[in-house]
N, C-alpha and C positions, 0 to 999 in steps of 0.2 A: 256534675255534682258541685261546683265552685258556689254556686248560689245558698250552697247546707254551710260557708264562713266567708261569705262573702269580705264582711272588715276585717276578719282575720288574714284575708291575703291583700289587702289593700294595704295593710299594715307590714306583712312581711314585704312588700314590692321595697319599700322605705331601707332595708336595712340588709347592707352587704356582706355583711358576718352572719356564718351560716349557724355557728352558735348562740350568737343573737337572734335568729331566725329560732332555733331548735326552743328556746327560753320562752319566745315567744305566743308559739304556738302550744306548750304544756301551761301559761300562763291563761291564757285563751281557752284553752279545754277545763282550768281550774274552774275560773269562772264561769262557763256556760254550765257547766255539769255540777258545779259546788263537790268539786270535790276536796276542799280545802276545811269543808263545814261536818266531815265526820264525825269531828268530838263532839259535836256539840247534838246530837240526835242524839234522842232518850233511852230509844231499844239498842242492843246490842247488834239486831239483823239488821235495823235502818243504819246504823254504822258501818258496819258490814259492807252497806250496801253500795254505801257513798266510798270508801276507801277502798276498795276493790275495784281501782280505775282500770284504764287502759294499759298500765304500766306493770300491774298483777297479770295482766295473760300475757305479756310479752317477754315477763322475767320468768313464769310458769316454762314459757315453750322453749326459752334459753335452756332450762334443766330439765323440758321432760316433753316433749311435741304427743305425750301419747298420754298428756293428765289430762286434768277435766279444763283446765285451760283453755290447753291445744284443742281441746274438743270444741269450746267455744270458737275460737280461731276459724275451725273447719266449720266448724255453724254457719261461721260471718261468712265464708267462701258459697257455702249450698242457699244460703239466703239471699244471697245477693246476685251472685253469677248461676246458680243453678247445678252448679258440681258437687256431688256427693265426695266421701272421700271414701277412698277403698283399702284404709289401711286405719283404725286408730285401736291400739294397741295389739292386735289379729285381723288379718284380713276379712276385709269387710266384699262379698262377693254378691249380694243385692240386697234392697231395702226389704225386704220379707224375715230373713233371717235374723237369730240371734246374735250375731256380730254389730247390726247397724242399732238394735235395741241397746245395747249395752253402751254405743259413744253420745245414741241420743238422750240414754239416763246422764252421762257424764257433762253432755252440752245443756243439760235443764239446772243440773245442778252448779255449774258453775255461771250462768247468766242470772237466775236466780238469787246469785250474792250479790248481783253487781245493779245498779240503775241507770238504764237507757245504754247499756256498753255495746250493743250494735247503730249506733250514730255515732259512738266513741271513735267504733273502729271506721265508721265513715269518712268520717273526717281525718282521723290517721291514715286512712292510704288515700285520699287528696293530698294534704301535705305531704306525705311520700313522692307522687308522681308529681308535684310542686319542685322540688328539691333534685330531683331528680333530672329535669328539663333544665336546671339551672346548670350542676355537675358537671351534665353528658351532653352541651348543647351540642345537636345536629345527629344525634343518635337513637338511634332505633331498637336497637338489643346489646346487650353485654356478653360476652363471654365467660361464663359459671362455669362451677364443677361442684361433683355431691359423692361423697364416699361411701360406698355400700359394701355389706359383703352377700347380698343378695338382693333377688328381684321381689320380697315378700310383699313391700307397701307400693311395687306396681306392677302394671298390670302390660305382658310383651304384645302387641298387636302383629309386628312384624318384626321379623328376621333378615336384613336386607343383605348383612353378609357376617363375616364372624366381628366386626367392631362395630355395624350402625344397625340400631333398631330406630322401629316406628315402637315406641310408650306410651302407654295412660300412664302419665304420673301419680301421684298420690294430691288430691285437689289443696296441700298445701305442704311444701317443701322446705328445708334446709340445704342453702346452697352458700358455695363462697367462691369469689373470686381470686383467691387463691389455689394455683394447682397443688402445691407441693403441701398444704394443708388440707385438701380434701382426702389427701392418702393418709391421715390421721385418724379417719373414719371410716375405714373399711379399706377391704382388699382390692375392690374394683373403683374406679373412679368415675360418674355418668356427668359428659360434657355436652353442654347444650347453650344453643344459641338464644336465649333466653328476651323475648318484647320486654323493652321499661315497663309498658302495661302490665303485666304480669307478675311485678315487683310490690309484694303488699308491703314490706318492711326492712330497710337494711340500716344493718350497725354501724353505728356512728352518725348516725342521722340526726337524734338528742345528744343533747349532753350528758358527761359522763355525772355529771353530779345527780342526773336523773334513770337513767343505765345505765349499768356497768355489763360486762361479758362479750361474749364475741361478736366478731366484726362479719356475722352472719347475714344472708339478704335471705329473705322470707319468701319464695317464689309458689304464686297460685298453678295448680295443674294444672290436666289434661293432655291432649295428645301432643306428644315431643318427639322429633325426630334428636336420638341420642346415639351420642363414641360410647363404647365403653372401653374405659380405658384396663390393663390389666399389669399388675407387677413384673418384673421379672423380663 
C-alpha cells in the first residue's frame, strides 16, 4: 500500500523525531483530505463531513469501540481484510441476523459524516506499520494483553487446556502492553502473541496535541492462540 503516500514517507524517511514524523503525517492527511477547509463549506453536512476526520473515530473507540465509530473501524477491518466482526455492541453470530443489521446501520451512518474516511484509515494503518518497523526493528510480534470479564465479543474455537485457547477475536480489539493494566479491565486477562501486521493503531503514535487518552494499541482479529490469565 506505500504507493496510496508515496511523498509522505519519503518525507518521513528525512526526520528522526517520531513527533516530528506523527506532525508530519496529520499534516499530510490535512492536506490531501482538506480537512483543515471545514469552515469554510456552505452545508452544515459538507462540514460535517470534512471535520469528521480520522481523529473522530479514533477518539470515538478511545470512549466507546461499540459506537457508530467503532462501527466504522470494524467496517474499515471487513472492507479491507474481509473480517466481519462478531461482537459490536451484542454478539454478532452471522450476517443474516439482526445483530449484523444493526452495526451496518451504525457503520452507514457514521462513514456517511465523514469524506473518503476509508483511504483515511488507509493510510493510517500504513503509517502505523511505518513506525512500527522503526520502534521494534527486528520484530515480528509483541507481547499484549486485553482485560475481560467474559468471552461475549469472542468467539472459543478450542479448549486446549484450562489457561490456552484457540479464539476468534472480535475482527477489532483493544489491547495494551501493559500487564498490570489490562487487569483494570476486567477479571480475566487474554495474552497473546500479537503480528506487527496486525496492529492497526497504537497510543502514542500522534502527538498528544492531536490525541489524548490511552496508551491503547488497536489490534485486527481473528484466530489467536490465547493465556488466559485469571485473579487470585
Amino acid at each position: 500500500m506505500r504507493h496510496n503516500g508515496r511523498q509522505l514517507f519519503e518525507r518521513l524517511d528525512r526526520l528522526a523525531d517520531p513527533e516530528a514524523r506523527g506532525l508530519q503525517f496529520h499534516n499530510f492527511m490535512d492536506v490531501r483530505y482538506q480537512l483543515h477547509q471545514w469552515q469554510r463549506e456552505e452545508t452544515q453536512n459538507s462540514r460535517k463531513s470534512l471535520k469528521n476526520s480520522y481523529l473522530r473515530f479514533l477518539r470515538g473507540w478511545q470512549f466507546d469501540s461499540n459506537s457508530i465509530e467503532g462501527a466504522v473501524l470494524k467496517g474499515w477491518v471487513e472492507s479491507r481484510l474481509g473480517l466481519a466482526p462478531t461482537f459490536h455492541r451484542v454478539p454478532i453470530k452471522d450476517m443474516h441476523g439482526d445483530a449484523y443489521f444493526l452495526y451496518t446501520v451504525d457503520r452507514m451512518k457514521g462513514a456517511e459524516r465523514t469524506s473518503a474516511i476509508l483511504p483515511q484509515l488507509d493510510l493510517l494503518y500504513e503509517y502505523v506499520q511505518y513506525e512500527l518497523a522503526i520502534r521494534f526493528p527486528g520484530r515480528t510480534h509483541l507481547k499484549l494483553y486485553r482485560g475481560v470479564y467474559g468471552f461475549a465479543e469472542h468467539q472459543i474455537i478450542e479448549q486446549r487446556d484450562k489457561k490456552h485457547y484457540l479464539m476468534r477475536l472480535n475482527n477489532l480489539n483493544s489491547f495494551t502492553d501493559d500487564f498490570e493494566r489490562a487487569w483494570e479491565f476486567g477479571s480475566r486477562v487474554l495474552q497473546a502473541d500479537v503480528p506487527l501486521t496486525k496492529i492497526f493503531f497504537m497510543g502514542g503514535i500522534l502527538p498528544k496535541s492531536l490525541l489524548k487518552g490511552e496508551a491503547e494499541l488497536m489490534v485486527i482479529g481473528g484466530e489467536f492462540e490465547i493465556k488466559v490469565l485469571t485473579g487470585g
